[in-house]
C-alpha positions in Angstrom: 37.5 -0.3 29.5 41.0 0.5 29.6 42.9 3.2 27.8 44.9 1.0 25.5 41.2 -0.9 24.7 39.7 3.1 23.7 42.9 4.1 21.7 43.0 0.6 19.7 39.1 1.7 18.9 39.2 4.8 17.8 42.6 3.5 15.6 40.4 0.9 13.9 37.5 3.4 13.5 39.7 6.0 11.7 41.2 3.4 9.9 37.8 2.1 8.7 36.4 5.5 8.0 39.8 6.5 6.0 39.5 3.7 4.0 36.4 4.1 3.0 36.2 7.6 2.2 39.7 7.4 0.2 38.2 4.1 -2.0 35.4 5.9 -2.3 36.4 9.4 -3.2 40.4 9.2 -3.8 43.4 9.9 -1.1 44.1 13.2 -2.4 40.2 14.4 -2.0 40.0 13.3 1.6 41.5 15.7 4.0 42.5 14.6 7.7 39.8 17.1 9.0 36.9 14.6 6.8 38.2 11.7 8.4 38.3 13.2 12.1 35.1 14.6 11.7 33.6 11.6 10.2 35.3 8.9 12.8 34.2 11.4 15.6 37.7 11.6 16.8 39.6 14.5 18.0 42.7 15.6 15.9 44.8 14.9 18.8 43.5 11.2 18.4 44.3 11.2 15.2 47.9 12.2 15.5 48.6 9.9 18.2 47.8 7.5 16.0 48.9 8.4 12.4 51.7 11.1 12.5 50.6 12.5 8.9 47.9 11.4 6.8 50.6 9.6 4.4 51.1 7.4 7.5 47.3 6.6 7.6 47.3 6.1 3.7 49.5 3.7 4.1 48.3 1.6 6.9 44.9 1.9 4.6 47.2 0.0 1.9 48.4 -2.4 4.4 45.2 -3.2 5.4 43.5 -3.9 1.8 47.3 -6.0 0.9 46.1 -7.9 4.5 42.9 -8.6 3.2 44.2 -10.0 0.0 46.6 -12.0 1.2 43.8 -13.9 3.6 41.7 -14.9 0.7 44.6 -15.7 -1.2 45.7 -18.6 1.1 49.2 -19.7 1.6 49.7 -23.2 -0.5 50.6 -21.6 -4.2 49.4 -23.4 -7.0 46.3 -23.6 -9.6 43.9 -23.1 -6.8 46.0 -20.2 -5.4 45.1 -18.6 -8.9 41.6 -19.2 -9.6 40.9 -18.1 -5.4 42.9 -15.0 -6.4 41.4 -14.3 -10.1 37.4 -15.3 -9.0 38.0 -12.6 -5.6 38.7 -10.1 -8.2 36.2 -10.7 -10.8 33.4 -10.3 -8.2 35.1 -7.6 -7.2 34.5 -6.0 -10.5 30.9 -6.8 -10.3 29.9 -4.6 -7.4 28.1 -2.1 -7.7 30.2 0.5 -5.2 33.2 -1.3 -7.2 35.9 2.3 -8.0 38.9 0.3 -8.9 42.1 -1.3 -7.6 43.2 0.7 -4.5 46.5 0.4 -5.2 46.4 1.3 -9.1 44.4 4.3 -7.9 47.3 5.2 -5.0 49.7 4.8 -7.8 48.1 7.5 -9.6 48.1 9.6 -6.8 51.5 9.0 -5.4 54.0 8.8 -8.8 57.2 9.6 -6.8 59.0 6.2 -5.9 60.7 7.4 -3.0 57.2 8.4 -1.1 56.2 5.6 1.3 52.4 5.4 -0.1 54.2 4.8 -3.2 56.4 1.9 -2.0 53.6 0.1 -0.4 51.9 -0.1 -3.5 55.2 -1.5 -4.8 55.3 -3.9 -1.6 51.9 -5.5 -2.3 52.8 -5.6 -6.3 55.4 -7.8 -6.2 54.2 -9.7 -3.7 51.2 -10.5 -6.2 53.7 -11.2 -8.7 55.8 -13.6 -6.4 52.8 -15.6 -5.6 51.4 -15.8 -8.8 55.0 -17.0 -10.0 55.3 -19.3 -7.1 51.7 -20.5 -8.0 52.3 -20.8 -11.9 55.5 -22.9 -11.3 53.7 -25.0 -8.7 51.0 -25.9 -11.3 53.8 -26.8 -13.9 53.9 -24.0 -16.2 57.3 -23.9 -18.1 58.0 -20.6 -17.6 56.1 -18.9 -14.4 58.4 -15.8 -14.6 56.8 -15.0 -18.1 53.2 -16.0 -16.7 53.3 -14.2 -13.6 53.9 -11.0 -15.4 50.9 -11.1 -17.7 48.8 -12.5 -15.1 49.5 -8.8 -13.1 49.1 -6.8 -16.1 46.0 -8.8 -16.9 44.3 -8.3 -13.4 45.4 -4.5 -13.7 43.7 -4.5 -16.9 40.2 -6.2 -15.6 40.6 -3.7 -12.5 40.6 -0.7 -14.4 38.1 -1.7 -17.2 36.1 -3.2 -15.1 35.7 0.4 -13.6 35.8 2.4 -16.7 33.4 0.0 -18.3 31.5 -3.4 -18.0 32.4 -5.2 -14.6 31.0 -8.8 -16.5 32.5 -8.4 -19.6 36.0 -7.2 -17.3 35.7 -10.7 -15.1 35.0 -12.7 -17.6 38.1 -11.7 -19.6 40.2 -12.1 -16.4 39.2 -15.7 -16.2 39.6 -16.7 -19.7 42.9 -14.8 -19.1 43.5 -17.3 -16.4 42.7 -20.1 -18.2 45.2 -19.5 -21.6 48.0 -18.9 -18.9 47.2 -22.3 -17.3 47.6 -23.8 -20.7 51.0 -22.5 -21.2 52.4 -20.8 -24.2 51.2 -21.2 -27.5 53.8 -21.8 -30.3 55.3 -19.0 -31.8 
């Protein structure tokens, strides 16, 4: 096994270990000592690795925007959408479910200049130009519009489906879905 082979492993396991222990218990609770301790890496691994734990907070972010964008697919449009709004609703179902990583790095990281903050920012409007590239693909007469409540309807599933009933939280997103589809009512 060469070097480059050990250091991309114990990357990926403190990667894996951070992300689970800051989903699970919040950036802010998890200190870089947890995280070396629990990948069984040295510090000096660590910092070879992630120069500061904001660094490893972000590549946790890039990892979890990475994720989405595979399921999400790249041909925008209806299917795009429903892909996108059934991932999240079973999301919402599991058990171990604690909220939208990125709503929840938000929270912990208000000041827009801090890079954890701006890679929430990243993956936010990227959701919002697919979901506006997908909307205007599909027809809708004005995808800016639907784009924008489609975001601030899956925040709203993420975070009730956390504070409250996951079901109830998914089903609403995909009836949510479905009026969007339809396009707007009259006024």
């Amino acid at each position: 096994m060469t070097t480059s082979t050990r250091t991309s492993a114990a990357r990926e396991r403190l990667l894996r270990t951070a992300s689970a222990l800051f989903y699970a218990e919040g950036v802010h609770r998890v200190g870089v000592d947890r995280v070396v301790t629990a990948a069984s890496v040295t510090r000096a691994t660590f910092y070879r690795h992630f120069p500061s734990k904001e660094d490893l907070v972000v590549a946790y972010l890039r990892g979890v925007h990475e994720a989405t964008r595979s399921y999400v697919g790249p041909t925008p449009g209806t299917a795009l959408l429903v892909r996108l709004t059934d991932a999240t609703a079973e999301e919402l179902c599991r058990p171990s479910y604690r909220g939208c990583p990125f709503i929840n790095a938000a929270a912990e990281y208000p000041d827009a200049a801090d890079p954890v903050h701006r890679a929430v920012v990243d993956h936010r409007t990227w959701l919002t130009d697919v979901a506006r590239d997908s909307f205007a693909a599909a027809g809708h007469p004005t995808p800016d519009e639907a784009a924008a409540r489609f975001v601030m309807l899956r925040d709203g599933a993420m975070v009730a489906g956390y504070l409250g009933n996951g079901d109830a939280a998914a089903r609403d997103l995909r009836t949510g879905l479905e009026e969007l589809l339809a396009g707007p009512r009259p006024r």
